[in-house]
C-alpha positions in Angstrom: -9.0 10.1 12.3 -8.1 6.8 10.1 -11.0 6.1 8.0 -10.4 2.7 6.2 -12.6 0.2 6.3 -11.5 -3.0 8.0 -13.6 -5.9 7.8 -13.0 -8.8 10.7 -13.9 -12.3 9.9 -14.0 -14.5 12.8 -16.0 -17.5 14.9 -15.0 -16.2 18.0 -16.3 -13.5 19.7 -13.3 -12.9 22.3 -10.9 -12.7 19.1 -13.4 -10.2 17.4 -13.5 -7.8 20.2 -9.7 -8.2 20.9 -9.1 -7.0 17.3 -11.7 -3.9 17.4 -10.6 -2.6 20.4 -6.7 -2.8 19.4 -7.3 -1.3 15.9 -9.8 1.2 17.8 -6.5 1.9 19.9 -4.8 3.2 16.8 -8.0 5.4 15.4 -9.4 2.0 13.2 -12.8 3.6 13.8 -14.9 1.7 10.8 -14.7 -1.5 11.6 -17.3 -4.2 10.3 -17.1 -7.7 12.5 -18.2 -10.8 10.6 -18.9 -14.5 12.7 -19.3 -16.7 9.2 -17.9 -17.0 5.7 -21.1 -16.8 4.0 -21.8 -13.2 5.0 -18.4 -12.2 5.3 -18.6 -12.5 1.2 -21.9 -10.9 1.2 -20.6 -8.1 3.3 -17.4 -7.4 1.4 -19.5 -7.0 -1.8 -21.6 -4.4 0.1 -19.3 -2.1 1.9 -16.0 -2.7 0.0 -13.8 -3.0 3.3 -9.9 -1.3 2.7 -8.7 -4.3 4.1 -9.6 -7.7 5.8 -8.5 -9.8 8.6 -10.0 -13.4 7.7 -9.9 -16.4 10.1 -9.2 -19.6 8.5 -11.2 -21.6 10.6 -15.0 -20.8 10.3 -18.2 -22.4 10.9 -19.9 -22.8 7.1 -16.9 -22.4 4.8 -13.6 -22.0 5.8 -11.1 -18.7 5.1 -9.6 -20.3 1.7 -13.0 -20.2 -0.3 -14.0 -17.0 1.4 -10.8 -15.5 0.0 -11.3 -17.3 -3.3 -14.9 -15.6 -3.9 -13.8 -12.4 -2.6 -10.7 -12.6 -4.9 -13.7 -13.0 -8.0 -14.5 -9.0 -7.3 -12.2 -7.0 -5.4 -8.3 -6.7 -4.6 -8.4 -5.6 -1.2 -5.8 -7.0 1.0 -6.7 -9.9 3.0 -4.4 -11.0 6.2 -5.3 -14.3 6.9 -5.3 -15.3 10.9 -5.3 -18.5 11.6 -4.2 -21.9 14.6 -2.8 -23.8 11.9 0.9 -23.1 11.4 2.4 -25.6 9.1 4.3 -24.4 5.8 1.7 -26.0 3.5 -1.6 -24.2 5.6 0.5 -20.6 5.0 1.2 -21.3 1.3 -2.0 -22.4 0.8 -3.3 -19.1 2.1 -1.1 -16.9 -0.2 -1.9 -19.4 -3.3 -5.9 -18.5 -2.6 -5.0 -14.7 -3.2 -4.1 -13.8 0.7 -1.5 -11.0 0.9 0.0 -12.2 4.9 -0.7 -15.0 7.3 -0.8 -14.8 11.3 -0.9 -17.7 13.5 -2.3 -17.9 16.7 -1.9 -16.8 19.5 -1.1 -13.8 17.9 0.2 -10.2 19.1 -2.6 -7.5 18.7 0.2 -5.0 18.4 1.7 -6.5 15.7 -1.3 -7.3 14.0 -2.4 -3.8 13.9 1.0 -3.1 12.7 0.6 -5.9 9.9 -2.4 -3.8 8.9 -0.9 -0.9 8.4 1.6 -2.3 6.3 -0.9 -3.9 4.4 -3.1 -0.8 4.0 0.1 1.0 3.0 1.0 -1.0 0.2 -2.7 -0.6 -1.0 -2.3 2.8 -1.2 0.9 2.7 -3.3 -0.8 0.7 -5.8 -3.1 3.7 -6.1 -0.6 6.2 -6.9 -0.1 6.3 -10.6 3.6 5.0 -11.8 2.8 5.9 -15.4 0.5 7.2 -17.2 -0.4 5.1 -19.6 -0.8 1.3 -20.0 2.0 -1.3 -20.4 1.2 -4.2 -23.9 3.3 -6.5 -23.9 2.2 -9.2 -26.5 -1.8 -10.1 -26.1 -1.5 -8.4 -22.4 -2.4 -4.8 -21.7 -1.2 -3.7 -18.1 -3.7 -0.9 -16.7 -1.0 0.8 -14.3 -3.7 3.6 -13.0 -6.2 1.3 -12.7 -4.5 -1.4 -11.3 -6.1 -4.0 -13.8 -4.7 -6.5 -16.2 -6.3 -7.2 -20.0 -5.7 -10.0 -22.0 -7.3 -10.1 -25.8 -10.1 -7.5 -23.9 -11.2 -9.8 -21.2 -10.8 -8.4 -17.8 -8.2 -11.1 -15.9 -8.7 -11.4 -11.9 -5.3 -11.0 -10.1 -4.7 -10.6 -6.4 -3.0 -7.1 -5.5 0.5 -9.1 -5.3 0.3 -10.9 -8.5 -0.3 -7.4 -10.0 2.4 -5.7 -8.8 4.7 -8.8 -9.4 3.6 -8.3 -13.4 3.4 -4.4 -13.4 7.3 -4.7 -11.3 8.5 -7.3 -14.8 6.6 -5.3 -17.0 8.8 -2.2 -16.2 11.7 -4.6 -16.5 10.7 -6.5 -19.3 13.6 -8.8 -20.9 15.2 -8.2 -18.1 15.9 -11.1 -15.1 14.9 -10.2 -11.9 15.9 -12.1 -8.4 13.8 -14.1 -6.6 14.8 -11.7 -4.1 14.5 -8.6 -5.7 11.3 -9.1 -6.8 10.0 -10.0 -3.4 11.8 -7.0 -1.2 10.2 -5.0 -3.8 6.9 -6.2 -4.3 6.8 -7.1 -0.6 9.2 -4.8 1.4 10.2 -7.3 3.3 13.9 -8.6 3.9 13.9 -11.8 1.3 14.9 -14.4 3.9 13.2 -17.6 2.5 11.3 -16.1 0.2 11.4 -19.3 -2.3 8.4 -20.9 -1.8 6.2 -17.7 -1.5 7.4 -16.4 -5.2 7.3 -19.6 -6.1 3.6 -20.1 -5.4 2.6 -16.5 -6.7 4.5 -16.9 -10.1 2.7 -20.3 -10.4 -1.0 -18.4 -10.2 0.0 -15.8 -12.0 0.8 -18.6 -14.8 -2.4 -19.9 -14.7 -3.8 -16.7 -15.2 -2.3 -15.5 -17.5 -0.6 -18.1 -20.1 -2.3 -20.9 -22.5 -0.3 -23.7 -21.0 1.2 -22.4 -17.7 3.6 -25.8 -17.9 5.1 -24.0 -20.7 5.2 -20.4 -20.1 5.3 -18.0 -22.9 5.6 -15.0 -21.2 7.1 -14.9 -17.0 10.2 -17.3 -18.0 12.3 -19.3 -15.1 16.0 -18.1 -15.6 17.8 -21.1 -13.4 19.3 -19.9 -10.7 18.7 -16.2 -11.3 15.5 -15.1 -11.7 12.3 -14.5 -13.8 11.7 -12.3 -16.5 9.1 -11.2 -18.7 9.3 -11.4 -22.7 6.8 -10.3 -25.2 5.9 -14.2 -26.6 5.6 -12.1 -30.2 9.2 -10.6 -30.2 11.6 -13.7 -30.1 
């Protein structure tokens, strides 16, 4: 019996149900179902879900700023579901810390499918790759505990932004692909990757440089890549 906790967030009822009973088909047995963003944060602070599937649309505030808040206290993967299906609505959703996007009308099949990928790469993150922390300049990179330090003050990244770092970090000085990084990171074929790495490298900027319009540490190779450099070593 699968015991991860899976936490739907969703204004509709018929959607809710739909959801619980295909992930119920697959042995999802814990399975908390939220109607409303406001207690969907609440609720994620309480039980810790494994994962969560979050509807954009909601009646009080919408998926986005749930994510955001969430984003303030745990790394969970969040799979956003969602009618709107333009480019900028998806980005959007991955630059707020969400790790997928579904549009609707959406498979149940696949979405339980989705889940399990996204539950799998959570628990790769938990299997130790080193055992001891990467510094690199004013950064220390907590590879057991899946956290990132900068001058001793905690920084908040989504579970893809930290394996995008701890993935440079094991390749520091070295350039990395656009499309290496994001089969690795992601497991995914790279197909039109661009605009996702794009949008990730750009928070993780703002996280974790001085001036993210002049980067000091993930550097833009043109046409080939990024790369991460110790700022305190050129």
């Amino acid at each position: 019996m699968n015991r991860n906790k899976i936490m739907l967030v969703d204004d509709e009822p018929d959607i809710l149900d739909l959801l619980e009973k295909a992930l119920n088909i697959e042995g999802f047995y814990n399975i908390t179902k939220i109607d409303n963003g406001i207690s969907a944060v609440i609720t994620c602070k309480e039980i810790q879900p494994d994962i969560i599937i979050l509807d954009v649309m909601l009646p009080d505030i919408d998926g986005y700023e749930v994510c955001k808040q969430i984003r303030e206290f745990s790394h969970c993967p969040v799979l956003f579901l969602s009618s709107k299906n333009d480019e900028l609505d998806k980005i959007l959703g991955l630059a707020v810390g969400g790790d997928d996007y579904v549009t609707k009308p959406f498979s149940p099949k696949e979405m339980v499918y989705r889940v399990k990928a996204g539950l799998r790469r959570a628990e790769y993150r938990q299997v130790p790759i080193r055992d001891f922390s990467i510094k690199i300049g004013e950064l220390m990179i907590d590879t057991d505990g899946c956290r990132v330090m900068k001058n001793d003050k905690e920084i908040g990244l989504t579970a893809r932004e930290f394996e995008i770092l701890r993935y440079l970090a094991e390749n520091l000085g070295r350039v990395i692909s656009r499309e290496r990084l994001y089969e690795t990171v992601w497991g995914e074929d790279s197909f039109g990757c661009d605009n996702t790495m794009m949008v990730h490298i750009r928070h993780l900027r703002e996280k974790l440089e001085e001036d993210p319009a002049t980067p000091q540490y993930i550097i833009t190779m043109k046409g080939l890549g990024y790369k991460l450099v110790n700022p305190y070593e050129k």
